[in-house]
N, C-alpha and C positions, 0 to 999 in steps of 0.2 A: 551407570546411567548412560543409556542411549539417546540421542537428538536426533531426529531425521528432519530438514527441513527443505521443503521443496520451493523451487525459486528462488534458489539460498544465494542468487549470484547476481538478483535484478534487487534496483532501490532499497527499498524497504527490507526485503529479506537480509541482504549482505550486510546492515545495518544490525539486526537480530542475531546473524553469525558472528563477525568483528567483536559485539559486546559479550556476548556469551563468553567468546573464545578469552576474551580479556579480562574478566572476572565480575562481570560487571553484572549478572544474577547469579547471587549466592548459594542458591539451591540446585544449580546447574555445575557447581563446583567440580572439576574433575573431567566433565561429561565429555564422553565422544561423538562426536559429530558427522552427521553426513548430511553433504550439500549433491540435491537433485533439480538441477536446472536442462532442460531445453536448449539455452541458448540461442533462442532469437533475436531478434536485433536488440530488445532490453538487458536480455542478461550481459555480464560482461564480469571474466574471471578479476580484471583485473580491480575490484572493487573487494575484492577479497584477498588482494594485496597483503595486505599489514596484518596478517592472520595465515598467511600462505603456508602449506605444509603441515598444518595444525587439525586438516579434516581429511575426511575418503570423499570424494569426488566422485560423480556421477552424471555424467551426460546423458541426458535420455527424457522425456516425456512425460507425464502422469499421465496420460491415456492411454500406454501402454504395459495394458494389465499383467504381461509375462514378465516384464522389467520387475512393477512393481512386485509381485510374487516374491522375487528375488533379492529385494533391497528392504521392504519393510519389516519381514520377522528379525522380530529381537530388540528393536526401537521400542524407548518407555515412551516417550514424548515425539509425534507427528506433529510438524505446523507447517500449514497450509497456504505460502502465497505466493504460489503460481497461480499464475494471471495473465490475461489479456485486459491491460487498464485503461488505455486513452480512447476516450469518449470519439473524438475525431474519426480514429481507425473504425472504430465498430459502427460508423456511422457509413463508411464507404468498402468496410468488408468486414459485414456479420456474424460469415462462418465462421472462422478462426474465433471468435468471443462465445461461441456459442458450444465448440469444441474443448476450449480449456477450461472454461469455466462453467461448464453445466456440465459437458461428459467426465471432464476431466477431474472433477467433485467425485462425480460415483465411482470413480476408478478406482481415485484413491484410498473413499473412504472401504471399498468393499475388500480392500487388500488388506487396511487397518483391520475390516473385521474379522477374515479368515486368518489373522496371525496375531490375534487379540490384544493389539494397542493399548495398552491402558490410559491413555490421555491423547485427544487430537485437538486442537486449536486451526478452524478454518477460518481465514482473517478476508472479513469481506469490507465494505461500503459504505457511507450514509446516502450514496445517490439509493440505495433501492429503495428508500422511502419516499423519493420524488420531492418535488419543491412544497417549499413551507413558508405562507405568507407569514404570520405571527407564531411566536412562541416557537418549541422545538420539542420535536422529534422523541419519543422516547421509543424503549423496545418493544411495546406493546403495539404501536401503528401500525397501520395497516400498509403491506409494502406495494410501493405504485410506480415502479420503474419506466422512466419515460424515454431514453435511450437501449439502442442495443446491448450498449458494454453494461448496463444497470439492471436490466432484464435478464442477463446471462447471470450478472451475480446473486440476483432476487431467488432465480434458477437453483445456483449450488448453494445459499441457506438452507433452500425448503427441501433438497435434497439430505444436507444433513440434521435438520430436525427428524425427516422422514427416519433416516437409520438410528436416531437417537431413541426416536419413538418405538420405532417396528423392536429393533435390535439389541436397544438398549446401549447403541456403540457410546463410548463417554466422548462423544464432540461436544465441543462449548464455538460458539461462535463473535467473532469480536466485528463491530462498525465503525469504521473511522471514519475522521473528517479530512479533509486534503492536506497532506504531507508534504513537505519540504526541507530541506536540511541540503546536506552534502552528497557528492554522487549520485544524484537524479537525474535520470535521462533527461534532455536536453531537448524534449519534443513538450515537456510539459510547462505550464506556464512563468515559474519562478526562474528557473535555469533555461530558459528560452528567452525571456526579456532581459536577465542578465548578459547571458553569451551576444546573442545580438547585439547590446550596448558597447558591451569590450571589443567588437568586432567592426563598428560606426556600422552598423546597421540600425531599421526600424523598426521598432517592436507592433507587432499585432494587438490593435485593442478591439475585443469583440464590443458588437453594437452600442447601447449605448453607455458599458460600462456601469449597468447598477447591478449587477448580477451578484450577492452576498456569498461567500463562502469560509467558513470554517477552517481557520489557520493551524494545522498542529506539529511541532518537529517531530522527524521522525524518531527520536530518542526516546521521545514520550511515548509516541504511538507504541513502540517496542517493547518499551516499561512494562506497559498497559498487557501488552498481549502477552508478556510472561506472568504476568499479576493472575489473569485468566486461566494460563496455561497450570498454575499452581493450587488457584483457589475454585475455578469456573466450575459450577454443575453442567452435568452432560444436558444438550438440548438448549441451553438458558444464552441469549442474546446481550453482548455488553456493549451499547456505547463508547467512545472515546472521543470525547469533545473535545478542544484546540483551547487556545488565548486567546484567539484574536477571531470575531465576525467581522470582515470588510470586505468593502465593496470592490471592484475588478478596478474601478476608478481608485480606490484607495490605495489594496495594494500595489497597481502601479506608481504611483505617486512614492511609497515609503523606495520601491526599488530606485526610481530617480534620484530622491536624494543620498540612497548608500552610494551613488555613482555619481553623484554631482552632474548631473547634467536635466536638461529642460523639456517640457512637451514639446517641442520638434521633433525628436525623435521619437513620437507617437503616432502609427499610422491606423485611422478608424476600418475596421472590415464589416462587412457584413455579418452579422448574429450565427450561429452555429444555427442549427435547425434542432427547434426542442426543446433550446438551450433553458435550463431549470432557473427560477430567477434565484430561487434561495434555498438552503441549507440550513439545518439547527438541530443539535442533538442534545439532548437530556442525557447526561451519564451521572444521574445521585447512584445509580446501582453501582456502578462502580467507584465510583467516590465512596461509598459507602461499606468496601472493600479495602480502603485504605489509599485508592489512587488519588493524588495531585499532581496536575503538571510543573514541571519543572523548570522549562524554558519557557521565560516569557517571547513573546514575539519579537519588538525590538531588539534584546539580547541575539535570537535565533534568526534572525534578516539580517543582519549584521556579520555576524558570524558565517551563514552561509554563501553573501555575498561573495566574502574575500576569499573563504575556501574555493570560489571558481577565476577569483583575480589569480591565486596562487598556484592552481593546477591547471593550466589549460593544455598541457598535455594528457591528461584524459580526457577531457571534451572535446577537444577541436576535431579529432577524425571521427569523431562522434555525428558531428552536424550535419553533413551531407546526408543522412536518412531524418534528420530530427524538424529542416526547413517545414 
């Protein structure tokens, strides 16, 4: 059994490798792995640390179709989370979101098909369903992407249902809700209000804090997407709902108290532009699969708190691109 995973060296994905590598999906027992990261400012080798020497390594792009030619024959299993992911960026440079994650879908999925992949897992979003006053989200809604970076990934779905459909290619497509755990760049908002508190700096609170988002650790997330990668029909969309819905005002609050300290060190900004107020996803499809999460959120705030009290030699030369 061959793995191929691209953006195997940014948050989420290194997270996918590490447990793979460590035994932690059974049916992946044995497998050999190759990690295909870019390496822009989110990838970072050294997240792949504790598994080092254990994969083939690949610098190099998904948009570049001669690369891929070269690297995809022979992979049982393609999963797909390269990415351009923070809302911010794509807000003040589109290109780049629009590149990896729209062309960078066809790239990949068209090298899957000419070397006939027999499984890809393309791991996208719940923002491309857009905000959601009541209730939640299921796979069937209609996608209403209201940022760039949500638009671009709206983009690579409908790109590969298209080859699911035209081709027959066997993608399954997985949506998550916001991630967090350990080794998360430090531009995003859990590991950004952390590191600023350990640092007596002030955390950014956008407007007025009611903005709901869907909590999920990335263990789970990762669970979920080999759950997929094992059981998912080609074409078929699965949810991955979290533990915890809370408000931007909440989860700042739980960070405060893993850190013992007070709103003083809360400074109010101006709203993002756009900014979606709510999030909710329906995953009984996959619950119905056999998925449960496994980390409650208290457990997983907790825990990921202290993994950045403990390591701030990964983070700290981190910050200067993450302000």
């Amino acid at each position: 059994m061959r793995v191929l995973v691209t953006g195997g060296a940014g948050f989420i994905g290194s997270h996918y490798v590490r447990t793979l590598l460590s035994g932690g999906y059974p049916a992946l027992a044995g497998a050999e792995v190759t990690v295909l990261d870019a390496f822009t400012y989110a990838g970072n080798l050294a997240n792949l640390e504790p598994v080092g020497g254990r994969f083939d390594l690949v610098h190099g792009d998904v948009c570049d179709a001669g690369l891929l030619a070269g690297v995809v024959p022979g992979h049982d299993l393609v999963v797909n989370f390269a990415a351009e992911s923070h809302v911010d960026r794509s807000i003040d440079g589109p290109a780049a979101f629009m590149r990896s994650n729209v062309l960078g879908v066809q790239t990949l999925l068209q090298a899957c098909l000419d070397a006939g992949v027999p499984k890809i897992v393309q791991v996208s979003t719940d923002e491309v369903y857009g905000s959601v006053d009541e209730g939640s989200w299921d796979e069937d809604a209609p996608l209403r992407p209201r940022s760039p970076y949500s638009a671009a990934k709206a983009g690579g779905d409908l790109i590969a249902q298209a080859y699911a459909v035209t081709h027959g290619l066997p993608v399954s497509i997985t949506r998550c809700g916001n991630n967090y755990g350990p080794y998360q760049y430090p531009e995003k908002v859990v590991p950004l209000f952390v590191t600023n508190i350990l640092e007596g700096m002030k955390i950014p609170l956008y407007g007025d804090g009611g903005n709901v988002r869907d909590w999920v650790h990335v263990d789970d997330h990762c669970r979920a997407i080999q759950l997929v990668a094992e059981k998912g029909e080609p074409g078929e969309v699965y949810n991955i709902a979290g533990t915890a819905e809370l408000t931007n005002l909440e989860l700042t609050q739980r960070i405060l108290d893993e850190l013992d300290v007070g709103w003083n060190v809360v400074e109010r900004v101006p709203d993002r532009k756009g900014h979606d107020r709510r999030y909710s996803l329906d995953d009984s499809r996959l619950r119905g699969m056999g998925y449960v999460p496994a980390t409650g959120f208290d457990e997983g705030i907790a825990a990921t708190v202290q993994w950045y009290r403990d390591n701030p030699s990964w983070w700290k030369h981190l910050r200067k691109d993450a302000r």
